[in-house]
N, C-alpha and C positions, 0 to 999 in steps of 0.2 A: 675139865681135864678128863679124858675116857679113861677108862678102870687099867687098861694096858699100858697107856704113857703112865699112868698113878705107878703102879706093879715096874717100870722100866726106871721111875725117877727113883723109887724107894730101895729097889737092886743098888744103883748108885748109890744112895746115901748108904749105903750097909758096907759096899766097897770102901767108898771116902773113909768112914769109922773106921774099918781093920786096917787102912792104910796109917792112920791115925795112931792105932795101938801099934804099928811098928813104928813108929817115930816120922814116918812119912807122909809128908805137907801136900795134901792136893789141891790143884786150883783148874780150876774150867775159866778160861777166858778166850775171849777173841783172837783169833791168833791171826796178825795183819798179814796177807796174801800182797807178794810186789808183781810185775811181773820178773822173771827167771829165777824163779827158786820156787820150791813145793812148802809149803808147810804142813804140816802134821804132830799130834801127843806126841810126849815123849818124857827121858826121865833126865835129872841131872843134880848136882848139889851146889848148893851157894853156901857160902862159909861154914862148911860142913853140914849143911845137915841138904837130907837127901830131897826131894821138890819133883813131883810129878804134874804138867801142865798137860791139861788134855783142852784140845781145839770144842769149844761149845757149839758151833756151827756143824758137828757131826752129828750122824744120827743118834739118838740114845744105846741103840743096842751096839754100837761102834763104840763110843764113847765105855761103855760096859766090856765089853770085847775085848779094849784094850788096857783098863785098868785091871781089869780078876788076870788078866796072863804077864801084868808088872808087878801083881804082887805074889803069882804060882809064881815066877821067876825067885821071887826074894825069899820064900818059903821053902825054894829049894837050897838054899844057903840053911834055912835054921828049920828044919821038918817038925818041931813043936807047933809050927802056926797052923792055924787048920782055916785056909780060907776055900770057900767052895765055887768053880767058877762057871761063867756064863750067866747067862740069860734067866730072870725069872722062872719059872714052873708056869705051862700057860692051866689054866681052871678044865 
């Protein structure tokens, strides 16, 4: 694995954990494409408790992209949480 996917996957697990400390389920999985309708991440709750599915077939920095700006989203509901978003730092 090159040093940038390593630094791209590790951003992710750093996201998954504060999603985590907000009580918020993440899962990456395949998300099945039919034809007429798009799929794409997204956020939702199943018997209360809140569940972010993000499509694994995107790119890493997509995938990144769009979990740090679902949890700046929920961070603006409670401004104690301090998550910091984007992309790795490149060397």
């Amino acid at each position: 694995m090159s040093s940038s996917k390593q630094k791209y996957q590790s951003r992710l697990q750093e996201l998954i954990g504060a999603a985590k400390e907000m009580n918020i389920e993440v899962r990456t999985e395949k998300l099945i494409r039919e034809v007429g309708y798009r799929v794409r991440s997204g956020r939702c709750r199943v018997q209360g408790q809140e569940l972010i599915l993000i499509d694994r077939d995107t790119p890493l920095s997509d995938q990144i992209d769009f979990l740090s700006a679902e949890l700046a989203r929920r961070q603006d509901h409670n401004p104690t949480l301090a998550i910091q978003p984007g992309l790795p730092a490149e060397d």
